[in-house]
Structure formats: structure tokens, C-alpha cells
C-alpha positions as CSV (number, residue, x, y, z in Angstrom):
1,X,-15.6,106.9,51.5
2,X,-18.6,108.6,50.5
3,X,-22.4,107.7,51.6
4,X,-23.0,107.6,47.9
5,X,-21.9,104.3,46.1
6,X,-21.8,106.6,42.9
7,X,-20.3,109.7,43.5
8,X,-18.9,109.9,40.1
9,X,-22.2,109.1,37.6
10,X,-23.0,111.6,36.1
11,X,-27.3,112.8,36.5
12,X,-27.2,114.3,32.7
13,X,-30.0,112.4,30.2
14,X,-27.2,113.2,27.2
15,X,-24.7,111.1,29.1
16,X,-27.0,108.2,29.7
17,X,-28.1,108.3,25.8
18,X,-24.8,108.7,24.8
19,X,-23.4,105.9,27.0
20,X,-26.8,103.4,26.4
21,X,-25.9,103.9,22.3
22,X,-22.4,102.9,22.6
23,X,-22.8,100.2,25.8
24,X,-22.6,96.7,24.1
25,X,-21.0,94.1,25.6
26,X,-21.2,91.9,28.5
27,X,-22.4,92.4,31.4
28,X,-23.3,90.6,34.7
29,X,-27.0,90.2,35.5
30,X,-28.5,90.0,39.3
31,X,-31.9,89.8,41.2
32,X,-32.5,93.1,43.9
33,X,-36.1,91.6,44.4
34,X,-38.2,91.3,41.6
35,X,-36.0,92.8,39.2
36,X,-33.2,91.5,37.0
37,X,-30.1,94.0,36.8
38,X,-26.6,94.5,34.9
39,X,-23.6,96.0,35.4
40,X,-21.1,95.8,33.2
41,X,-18.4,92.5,33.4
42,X,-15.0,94.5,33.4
43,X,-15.8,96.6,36.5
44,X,-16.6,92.9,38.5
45,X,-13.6,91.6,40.1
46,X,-15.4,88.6,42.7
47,X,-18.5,87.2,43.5
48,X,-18.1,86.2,47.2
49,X,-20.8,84.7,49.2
50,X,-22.3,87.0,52.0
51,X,-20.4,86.7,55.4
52,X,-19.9,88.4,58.2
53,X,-19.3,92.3,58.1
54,X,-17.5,94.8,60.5
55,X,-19.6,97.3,61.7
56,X,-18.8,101.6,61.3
57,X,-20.3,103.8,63.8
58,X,-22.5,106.4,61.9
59,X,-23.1,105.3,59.2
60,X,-26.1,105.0,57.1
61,X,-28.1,102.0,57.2
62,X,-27.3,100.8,54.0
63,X,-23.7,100.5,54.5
64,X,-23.7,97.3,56.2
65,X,-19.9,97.4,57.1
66,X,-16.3,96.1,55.6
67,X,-14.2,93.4,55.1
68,X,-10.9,92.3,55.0
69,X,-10.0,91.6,51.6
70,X,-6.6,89.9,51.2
71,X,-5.5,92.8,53.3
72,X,-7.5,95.6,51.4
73,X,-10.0,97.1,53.4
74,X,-13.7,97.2,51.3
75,X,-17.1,99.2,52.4
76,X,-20.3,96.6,51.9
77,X,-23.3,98.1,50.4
78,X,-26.2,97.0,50.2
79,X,-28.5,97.5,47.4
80,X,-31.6,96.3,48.7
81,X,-31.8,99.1,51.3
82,X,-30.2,101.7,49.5
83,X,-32.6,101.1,46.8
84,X,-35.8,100.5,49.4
85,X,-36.8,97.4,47.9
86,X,-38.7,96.3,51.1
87,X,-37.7,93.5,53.9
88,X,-34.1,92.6,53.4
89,X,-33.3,88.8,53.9
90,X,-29.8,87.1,53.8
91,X,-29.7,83.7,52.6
92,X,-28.0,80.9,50.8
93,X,-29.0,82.8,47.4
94,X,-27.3,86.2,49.1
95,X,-24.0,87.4,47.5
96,X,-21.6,90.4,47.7
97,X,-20.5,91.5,43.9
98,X,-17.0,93.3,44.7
99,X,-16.5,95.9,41.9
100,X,-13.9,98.0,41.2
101,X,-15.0,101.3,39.8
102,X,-11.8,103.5,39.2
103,X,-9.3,101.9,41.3
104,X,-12.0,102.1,44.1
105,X,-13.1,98.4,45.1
106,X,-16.4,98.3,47.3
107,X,-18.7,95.5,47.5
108,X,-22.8,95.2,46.7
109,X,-25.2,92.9,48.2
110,X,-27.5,91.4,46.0
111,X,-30.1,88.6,46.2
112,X,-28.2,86.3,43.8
113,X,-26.6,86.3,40.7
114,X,-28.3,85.6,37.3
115,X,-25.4,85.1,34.6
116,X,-23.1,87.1,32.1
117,X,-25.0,88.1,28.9
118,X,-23.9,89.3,25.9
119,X,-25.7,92.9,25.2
120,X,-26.0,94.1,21.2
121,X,-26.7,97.8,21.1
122,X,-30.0,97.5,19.3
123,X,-31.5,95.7,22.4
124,X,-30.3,98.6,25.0
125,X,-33.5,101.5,25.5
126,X,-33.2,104.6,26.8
127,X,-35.0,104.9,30.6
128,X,-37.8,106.5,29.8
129,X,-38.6,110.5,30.2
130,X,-42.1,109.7,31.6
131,X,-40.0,108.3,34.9
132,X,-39.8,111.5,36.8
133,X,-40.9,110.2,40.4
134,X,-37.7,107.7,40.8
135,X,-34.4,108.3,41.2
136,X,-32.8,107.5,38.0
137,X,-29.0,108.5,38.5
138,X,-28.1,104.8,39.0
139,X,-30.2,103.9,35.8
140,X,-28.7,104.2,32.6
141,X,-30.7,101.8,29.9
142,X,-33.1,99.1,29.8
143,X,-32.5,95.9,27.8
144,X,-35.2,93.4,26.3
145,X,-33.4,89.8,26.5
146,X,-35.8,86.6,25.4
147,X,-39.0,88.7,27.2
148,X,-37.6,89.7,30.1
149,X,-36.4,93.2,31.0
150,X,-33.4,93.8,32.3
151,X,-32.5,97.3,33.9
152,X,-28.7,98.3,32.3
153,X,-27.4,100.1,35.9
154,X,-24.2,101.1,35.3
155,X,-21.5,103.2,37.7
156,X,-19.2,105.3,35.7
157,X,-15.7,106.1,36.3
């Protein structure tokens, strides 16, 4: 597997406007810190509760490990550290979202789970041009719901 959870998203700002205009539906929202996220409902197969890993030599630190999944082997990434969001805690609230993103299944650590939500395309934003000092590739939209912002992440296929 490769290092990068997303090998397949494309980096191209016409793709993301192209895929933010026609992305309504539902998706399921999480916390990575302070921050509410979505990914969209079809490519979430589990929510699991966050156990015990199996540790891979050499790899990077945000690869926590695998797990046996009734007899599939699945990588564990975690978000928080690939995404540098600070001192990483695992607690009752802690959760692994296992996806499968075209026919590959890997699992995401998250800091909880929020809720499904129904997304209409008027309330999904382009990311803004003016963000040039993050790395946006894992960004696609941003969504207003009932005052909060939520930030549309999506992996593509």
C-alpha cells in the first residue's frame, strides 16, 4: 500500500469545482480536533471503535498499523497525525471509519463521529484560492450547515 491514503485524488482546482458543483448527498461528518469533517456515506463501510493495531516496520508514523478484518487485512491511518493536528489522544470518543475507496478498504482514526447529513449543492463552497500555504489535495468543498462549517474532504476513486 502506498504512504499516501489518497493516491488517486486528483490536485487539479477544475476537478474540485467540478466535483463540489455536482457533490450533494449525504455524507458522514467527524471531529479531527477542532474541526468538523465529511466524507461522503457510500464510500463508509464500518464505524469500529479504536482497538489494538499490529505494528509494520518502516513505516511512517501516521500509519498506525492493521487489522484483521473478518479475514481481510486493513492498513490504520491516522488522520490526526497525518494531518498535524497537534497531540494525539485515544479515548472512549476515538473511532476507526473503515472506507472503501475503489475496492481498497483502509481504516481512519478520527476523534469521534458527528452524524450523517444530508448536503444540497447550494450549501457546498469552493476551498478558497487565497489558501496557498496548506495542503489542499484532501480538500475538496466547504459546507455551511446551521452556522457551523464543515470541511467537504472527499477521496476519489
Amino acid at each position: 500500500m502506498s504512504t499516501d491514503i489518497a493516491t488517486n485524488t486528483t490536485n487539479t482546482t477544475n476537478t474540485r469545482v467540478a466535483s463540489s458543483r455536482s457533490a450533494a448527498g449525504e455524507y458522514l461528518t467527524f471531529i479531527l480536533g477542532d474541526e468538523s469533517y465529511g466524507i461522503e456515506i457510500l464510500k463508509v463501510q464500518e464505524i469500529r471503535g479504536y482497538d489494538a493495531v499490529t505494528q509494520i516496520a518502516n513505516t511512517p508514523d501516521f500509519i498506525k498499523g492493521v487489522v484483521n478484518l473478518r479475514g481481510k487485512i486493513v492498513p490504520i491511518v491516522d488522520l490526526r497525525i497525518k494531518f498535524h493536528l497537534g497531540k494525539v489522544e485515544y479515548d472512549e470518543f476515538t473511532v476507526v471509519i473503515i472506507l472503501n475507496l475503489g475496492g481498497r478498504v483502509v481504516g481512519i482514526v478520527v476523534d469521534g463521529v458527528s452524524d450523517v447529513m444530508a448536503l444540497k449543492e447550494e450549501q457546498i463552497r469552493d476551498v478558497p484560492s487565497l489558501v496557498t500555504s496548506i495542503d489542499t489535495k484532501y480538500i475538496v468543498g466547504l459546507a455551511t450547515v446551521e452556522e457551523q462549517m464543515l470541511i467537504w474532504w472527499i477521496l476519489n476513486n
